[in-house]
N, C-alpha and C positions, 0 to 999 in steps of 0.2 A: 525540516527538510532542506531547504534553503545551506543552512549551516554544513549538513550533511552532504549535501553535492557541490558546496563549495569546495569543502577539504577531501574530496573525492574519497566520500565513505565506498562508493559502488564504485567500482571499476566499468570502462567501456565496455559493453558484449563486443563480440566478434562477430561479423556477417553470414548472415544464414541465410540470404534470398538477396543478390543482386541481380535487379530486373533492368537489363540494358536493351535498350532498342532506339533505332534509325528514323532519322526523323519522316521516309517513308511509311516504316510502321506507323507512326504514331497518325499519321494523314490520311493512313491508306482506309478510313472508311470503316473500321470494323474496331472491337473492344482488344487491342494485343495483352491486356492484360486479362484476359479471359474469367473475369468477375462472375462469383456468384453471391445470388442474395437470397435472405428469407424474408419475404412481404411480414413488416413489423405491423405499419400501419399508415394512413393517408398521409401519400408524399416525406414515407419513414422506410425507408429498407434498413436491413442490420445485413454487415458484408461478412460471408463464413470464407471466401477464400477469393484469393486470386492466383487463378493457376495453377502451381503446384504449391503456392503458397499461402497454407492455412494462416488465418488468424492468433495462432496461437506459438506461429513463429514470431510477432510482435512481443511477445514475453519471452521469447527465448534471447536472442538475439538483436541485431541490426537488420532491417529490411528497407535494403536502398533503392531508388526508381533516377537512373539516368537517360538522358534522350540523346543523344550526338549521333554522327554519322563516324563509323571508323570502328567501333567500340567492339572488346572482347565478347562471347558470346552469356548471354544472361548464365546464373551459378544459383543454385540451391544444394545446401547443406543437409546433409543427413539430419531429420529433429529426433533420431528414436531414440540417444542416447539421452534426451532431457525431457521428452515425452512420454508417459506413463499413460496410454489411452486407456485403457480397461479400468485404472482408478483415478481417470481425469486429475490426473497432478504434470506441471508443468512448471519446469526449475530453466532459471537460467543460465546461460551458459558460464556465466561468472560464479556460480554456486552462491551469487549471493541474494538471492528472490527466488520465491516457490509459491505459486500459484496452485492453488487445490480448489478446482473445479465444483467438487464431489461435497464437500464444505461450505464451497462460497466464500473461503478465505485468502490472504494474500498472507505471507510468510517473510518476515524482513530480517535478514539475519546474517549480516555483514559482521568484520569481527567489532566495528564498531557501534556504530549506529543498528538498530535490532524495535523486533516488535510485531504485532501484529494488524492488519484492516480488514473488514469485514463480517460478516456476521457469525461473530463467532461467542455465543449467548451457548454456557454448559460448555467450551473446548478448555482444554488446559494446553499452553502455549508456551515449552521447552526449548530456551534458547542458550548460546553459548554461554550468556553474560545474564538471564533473567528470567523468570517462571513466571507464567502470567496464569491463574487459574480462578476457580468460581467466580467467572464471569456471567453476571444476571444483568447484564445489557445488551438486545437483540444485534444490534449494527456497532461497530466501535473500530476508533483508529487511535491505538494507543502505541506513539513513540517515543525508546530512549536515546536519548543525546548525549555521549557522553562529550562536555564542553571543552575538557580540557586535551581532546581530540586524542587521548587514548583508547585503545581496546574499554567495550565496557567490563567487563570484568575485573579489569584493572583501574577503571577511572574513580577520581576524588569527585568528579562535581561533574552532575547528570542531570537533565532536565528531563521529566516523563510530559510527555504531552496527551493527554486522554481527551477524547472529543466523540461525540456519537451524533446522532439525528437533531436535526434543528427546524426549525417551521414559524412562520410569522405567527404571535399572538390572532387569532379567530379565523387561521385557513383552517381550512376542513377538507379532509379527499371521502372520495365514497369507499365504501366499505373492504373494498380489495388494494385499495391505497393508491391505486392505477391512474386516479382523477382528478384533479386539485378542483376541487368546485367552488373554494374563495379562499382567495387570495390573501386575505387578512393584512396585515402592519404591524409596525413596530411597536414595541421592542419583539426582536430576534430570541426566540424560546430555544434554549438546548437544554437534548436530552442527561441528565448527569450519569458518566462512568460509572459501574460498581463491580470493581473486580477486587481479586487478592493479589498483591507482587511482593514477588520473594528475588533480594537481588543477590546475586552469587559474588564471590570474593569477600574481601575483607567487611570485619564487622561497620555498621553503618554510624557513622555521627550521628545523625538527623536528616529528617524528611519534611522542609516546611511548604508552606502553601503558597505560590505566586499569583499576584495578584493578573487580571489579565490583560493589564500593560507591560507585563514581563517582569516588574519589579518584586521581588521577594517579602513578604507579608513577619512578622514576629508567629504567624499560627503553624505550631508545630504538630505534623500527625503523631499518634501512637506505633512502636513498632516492635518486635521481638525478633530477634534469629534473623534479620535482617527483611524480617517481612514486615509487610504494611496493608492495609488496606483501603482502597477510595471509594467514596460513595455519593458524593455531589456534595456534604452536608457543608463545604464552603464554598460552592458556588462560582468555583474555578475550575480550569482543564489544564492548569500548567503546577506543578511541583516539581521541585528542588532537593536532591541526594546530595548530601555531604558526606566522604568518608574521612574529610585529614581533619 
């Protein structure tokens, strides 16, 4: 990710809620931001909106909070054009992120950088540059990088990053997963990736296995038709696409 927001894989959103107010409002005694909340739990609120502005304008766009005296009148933008309420999907304004509610997944699909986060255990996962499907891992954030900062479709040299659920050797939660009831220690247990990716474009080199200092290992996966598939059995979450 890091790599991918340096080379400005995402583009900036555009502003969809600038919340301007006077530094009398902000004194005058009362919430101008007119917060609402749903009691989570002791001294835990989860905020669904402030104002006219839902929570869900945060995935869409920019939502900026100025205080000065002088200042043009606060601005909210139309969200229905990236708003899909009735099937809880939530794109942004950049077309390049889509939030599906209704799933529980998050949708990355820039022309370069692509992939998917979320619990997405049984989705198959249709991108410009990469198919991601029978995926038998409940939670997963499986991103591609293409390094040599082309389109992935078009790129020679790709990093997939696969990562799921992780937990200290002997915590334990109670039974709804809701309660860490110990704590446990090291070493750091993760869960290992198993999905199938099939990468679109030219036929593949090779796909080896990175070790998880980022250095590239001689273990080569098996592939066909440009597909492959990962299942922890080397104990890493970083591999390596060659096409040249």
């Amino acid at each position: 990710m890091a790599f991918a927001v340096y080379y400005h894989h995402f583009d900036e959103g555009q502003i969809v809620s600038a919340r301007r107010f006077s530094e009398a409002d902000i004194f005058g005694g009362t919430d101008v931001l007119d917060q609402t909340f749903g009691l989570v739990g002791y001294d835990e609120n989860e905020l669904l909106e402030q104002g006219e502005t839902p929570v869900e304008a945060l995935a869409i766009g920019r939502v900026t909070l100025k205080i000065a005296n002088g200042l043009q009148p606060s601005f909210s933008a139309s969200l229905s054009g990236f708003w899909d309420r009735s099937r809880q999907i939530v794109r942004s304004n950049t077309g390049r992120l889509t939030w599906d509610a209704a799933r529980r997944i998050v949708i990355i699909h820039s022309e370069k950088t692509q992939g998917v986060i979320g619990f997405a255990q049984g989705e198959d996962i249709d991108c410009a540059g990469v198919i991601i499907e029978d995926i038998q891992t409940p939670f997963v954030s499986i991103l591609f990088t293409p390094l040599d900062n082309q389109a992935l479709i078009e790129s020679h040299h790709i990093l997939v990053t696969a990562m799921a659920q992780d937990k200290q050797l002997g915590a334990h939660y109670n039974e709804s997963g809701t309660e860490l009831l110990e704590t446990g220690g090291p070493p750091l247990l993760l869960e290992p990736v198993q999905a199938t990716i099939t990468m679109k474009g030219e036929p593949l080199q090779r796909v080896r296995v990175v070790d998880v200092y980022g250095v590239p290992t001689e273990k080569v996966l098996d592939s066909t038709d440009n597909t492959f598939r990962i299942d922890g059995r080397f104990k890493t979450y970083y591999y390596e696409i060659r096409r040249d």
